[in-house]
N, CA and C of each residue as an Amber inpcrd file, in Angstrom:
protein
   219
  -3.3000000-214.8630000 -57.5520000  -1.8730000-214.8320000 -57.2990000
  -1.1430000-214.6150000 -58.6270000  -0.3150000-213.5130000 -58.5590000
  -0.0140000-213.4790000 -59.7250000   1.7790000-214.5290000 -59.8870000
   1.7090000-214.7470000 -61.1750000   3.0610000-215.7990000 -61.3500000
   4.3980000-215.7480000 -62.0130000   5.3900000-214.7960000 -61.7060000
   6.4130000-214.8230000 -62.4500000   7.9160000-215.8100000 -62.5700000
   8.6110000-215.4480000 -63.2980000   9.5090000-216.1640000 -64.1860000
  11.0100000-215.3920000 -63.9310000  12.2460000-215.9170000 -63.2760000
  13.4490000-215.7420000 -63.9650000  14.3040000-216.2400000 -64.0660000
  14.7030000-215.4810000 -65.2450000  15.6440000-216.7810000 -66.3190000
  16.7390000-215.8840000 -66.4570000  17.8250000-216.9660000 -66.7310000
  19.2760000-215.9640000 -67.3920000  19.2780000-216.0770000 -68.3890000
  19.9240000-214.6410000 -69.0960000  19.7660000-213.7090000 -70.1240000
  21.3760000-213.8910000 -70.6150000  21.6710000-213.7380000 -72.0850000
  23.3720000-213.4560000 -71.9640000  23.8550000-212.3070000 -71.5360000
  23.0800000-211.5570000 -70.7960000  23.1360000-210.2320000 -69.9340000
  23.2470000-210.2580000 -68.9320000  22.6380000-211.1330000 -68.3350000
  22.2360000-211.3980000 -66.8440000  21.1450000-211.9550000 -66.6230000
  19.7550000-211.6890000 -65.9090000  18.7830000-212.1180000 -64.7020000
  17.6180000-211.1070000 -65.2460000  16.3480000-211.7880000 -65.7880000
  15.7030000-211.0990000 -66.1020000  14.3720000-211.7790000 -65.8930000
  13.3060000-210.9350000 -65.0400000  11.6670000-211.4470000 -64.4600000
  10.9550000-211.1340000 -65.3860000  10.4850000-212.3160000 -65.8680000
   9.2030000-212.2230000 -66.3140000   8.0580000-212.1680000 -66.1510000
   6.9330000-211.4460000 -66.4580000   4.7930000-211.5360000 -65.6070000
   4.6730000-212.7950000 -66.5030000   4.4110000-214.0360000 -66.2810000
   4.1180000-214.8930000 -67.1410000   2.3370000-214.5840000 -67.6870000
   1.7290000-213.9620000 -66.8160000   0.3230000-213.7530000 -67.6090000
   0.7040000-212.7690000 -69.2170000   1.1570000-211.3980000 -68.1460000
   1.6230000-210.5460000 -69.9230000   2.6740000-211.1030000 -70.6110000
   3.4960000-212.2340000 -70.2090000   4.9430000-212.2160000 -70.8460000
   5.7900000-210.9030000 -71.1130000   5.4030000-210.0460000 -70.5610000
   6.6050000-208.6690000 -69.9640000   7.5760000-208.9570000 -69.3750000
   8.8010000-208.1880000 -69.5920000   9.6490000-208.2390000 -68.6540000
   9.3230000-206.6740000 -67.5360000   9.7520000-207.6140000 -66.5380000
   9.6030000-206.5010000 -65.0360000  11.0780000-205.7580000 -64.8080000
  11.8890000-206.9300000 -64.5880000  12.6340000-206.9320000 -64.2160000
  14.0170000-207.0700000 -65.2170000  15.2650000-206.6060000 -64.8940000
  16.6810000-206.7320000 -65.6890000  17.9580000-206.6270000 -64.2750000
  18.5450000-207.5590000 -64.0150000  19.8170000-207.3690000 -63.3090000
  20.5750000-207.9960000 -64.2400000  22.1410000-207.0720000 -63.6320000
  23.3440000-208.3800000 -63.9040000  24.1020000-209.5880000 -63.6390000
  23.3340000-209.6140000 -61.9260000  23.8090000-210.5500000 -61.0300000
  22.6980000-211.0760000 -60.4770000  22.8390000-212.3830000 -60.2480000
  21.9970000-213.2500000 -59.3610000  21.0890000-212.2940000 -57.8470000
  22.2310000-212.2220000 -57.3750000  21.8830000-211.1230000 -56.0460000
  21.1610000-210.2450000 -56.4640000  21.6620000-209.3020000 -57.1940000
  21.1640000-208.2110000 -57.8180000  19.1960000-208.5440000 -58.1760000
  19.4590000-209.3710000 -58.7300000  17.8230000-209.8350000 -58.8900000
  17.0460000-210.1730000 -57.5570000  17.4110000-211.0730000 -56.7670000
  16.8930000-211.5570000 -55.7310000  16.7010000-210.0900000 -54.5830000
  17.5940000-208.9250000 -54.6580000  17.0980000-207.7110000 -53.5900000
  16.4080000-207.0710000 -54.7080000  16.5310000-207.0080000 -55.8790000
  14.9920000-206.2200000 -56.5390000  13.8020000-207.2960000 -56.5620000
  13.7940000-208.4910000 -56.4470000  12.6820000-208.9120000 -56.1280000
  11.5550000-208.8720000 -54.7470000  12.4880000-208.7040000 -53.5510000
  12.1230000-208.3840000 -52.2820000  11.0970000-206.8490000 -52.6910000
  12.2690000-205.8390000 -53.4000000  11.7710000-204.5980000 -52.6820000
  10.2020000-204.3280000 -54.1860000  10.2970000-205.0180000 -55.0310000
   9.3580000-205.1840000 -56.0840000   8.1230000-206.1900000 -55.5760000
   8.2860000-206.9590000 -54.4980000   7.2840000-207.9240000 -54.5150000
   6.7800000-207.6420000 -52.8730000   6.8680000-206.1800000 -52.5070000
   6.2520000-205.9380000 -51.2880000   5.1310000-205.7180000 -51.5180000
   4.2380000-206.4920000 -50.3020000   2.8430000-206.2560000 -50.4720000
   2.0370000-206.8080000 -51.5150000   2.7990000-207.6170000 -52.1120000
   1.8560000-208.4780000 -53.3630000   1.8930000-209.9770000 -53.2680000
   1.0510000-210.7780000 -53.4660000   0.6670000-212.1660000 -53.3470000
   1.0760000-212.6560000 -55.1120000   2.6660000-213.5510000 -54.7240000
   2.9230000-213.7720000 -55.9380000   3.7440000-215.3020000 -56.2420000
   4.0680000-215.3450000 -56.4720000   4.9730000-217.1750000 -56.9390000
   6.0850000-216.8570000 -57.9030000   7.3270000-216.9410000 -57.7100000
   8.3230000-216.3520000 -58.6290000   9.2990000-218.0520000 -58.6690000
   9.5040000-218.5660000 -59.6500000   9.8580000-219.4410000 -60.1750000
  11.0200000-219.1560000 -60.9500000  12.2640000-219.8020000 -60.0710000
  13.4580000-219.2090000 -60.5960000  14.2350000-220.5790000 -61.4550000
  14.7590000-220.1820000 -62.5080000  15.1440000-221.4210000 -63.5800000
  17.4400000-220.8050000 -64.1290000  17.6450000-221.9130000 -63.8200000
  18.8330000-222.0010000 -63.7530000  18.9260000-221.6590000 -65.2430000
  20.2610000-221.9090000 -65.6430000  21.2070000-221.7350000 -66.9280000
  21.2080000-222.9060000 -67.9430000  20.2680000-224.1060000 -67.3670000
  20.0750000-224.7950000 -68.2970000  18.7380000-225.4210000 -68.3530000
  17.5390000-224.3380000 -67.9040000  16.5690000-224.6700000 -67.8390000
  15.5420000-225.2300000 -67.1480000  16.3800000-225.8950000 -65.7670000
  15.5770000-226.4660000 -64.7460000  15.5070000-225.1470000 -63.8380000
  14.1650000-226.1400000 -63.0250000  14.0310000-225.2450000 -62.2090000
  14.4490000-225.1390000 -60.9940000  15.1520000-223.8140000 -60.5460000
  15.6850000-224.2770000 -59.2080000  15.2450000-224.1000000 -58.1020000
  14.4010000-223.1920000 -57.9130000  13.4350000-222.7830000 -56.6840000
  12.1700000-221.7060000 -56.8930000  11.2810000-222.2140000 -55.8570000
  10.3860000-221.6710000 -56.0740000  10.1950000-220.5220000 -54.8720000
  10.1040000-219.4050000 -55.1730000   9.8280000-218.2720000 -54.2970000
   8.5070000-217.2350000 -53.6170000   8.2430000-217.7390000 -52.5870000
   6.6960000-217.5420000 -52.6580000   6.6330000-216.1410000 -51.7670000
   5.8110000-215.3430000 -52.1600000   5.2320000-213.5930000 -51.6410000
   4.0100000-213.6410000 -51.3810000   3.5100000-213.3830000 -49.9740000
   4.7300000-212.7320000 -49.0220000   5.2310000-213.9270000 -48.2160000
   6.0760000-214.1180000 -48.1070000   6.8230000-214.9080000 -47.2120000
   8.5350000-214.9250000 -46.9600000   8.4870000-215.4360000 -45.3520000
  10.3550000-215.1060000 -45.0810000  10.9720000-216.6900000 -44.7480000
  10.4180000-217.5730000 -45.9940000  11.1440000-218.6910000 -46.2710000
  11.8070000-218.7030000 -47.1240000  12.6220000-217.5250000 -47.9330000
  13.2450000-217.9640000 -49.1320000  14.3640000-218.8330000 -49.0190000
  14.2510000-219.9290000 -49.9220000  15.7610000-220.3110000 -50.1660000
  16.7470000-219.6140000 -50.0170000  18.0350000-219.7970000 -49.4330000
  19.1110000-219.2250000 -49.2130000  20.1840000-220.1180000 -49.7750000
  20.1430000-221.3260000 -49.7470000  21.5260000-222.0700000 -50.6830000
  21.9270000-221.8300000 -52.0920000  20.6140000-220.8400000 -52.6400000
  21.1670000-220.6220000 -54.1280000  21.9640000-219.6310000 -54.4340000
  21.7290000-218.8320000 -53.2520000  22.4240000-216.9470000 -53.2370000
  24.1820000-217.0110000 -53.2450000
């Protein structure tokens, strides 16, 4: 399973591969990240671990699956 990371940027919303420490991903908006994560994480078995603005974590997002959190959007 692979395991990524996103964090805010003073840019915006940016995914990290925590194995390569790459970035995948760059939005400007919250949303913006969460529909490139859908259409980026089709068909792959993954764990995306999303971390607020001061470091905690706020939810965990699991692929494939149609439980995502919705109170953070």
């Amino acid at each position: 399973m692979d395991k990524y990371h996103v964090n805010p940027t003073p840019m915006g919303w940016e995914l990290t591969d925590q194995q390569s420490q790459e970035t995948v991903l760059r939005t400007l908006t919250k949303d913006e990240m969460f529909t490139g994560l859908d259409s980026l994480m089709e068909g792959k078995t993954a764990s995306v671990e999303v971390y607020d603005r001061h470091g905690a974590l706020e939810e965990e997002r699991p692929y494939p699956g149609s439980s995502h959190p919705v109170s953070t959007r």
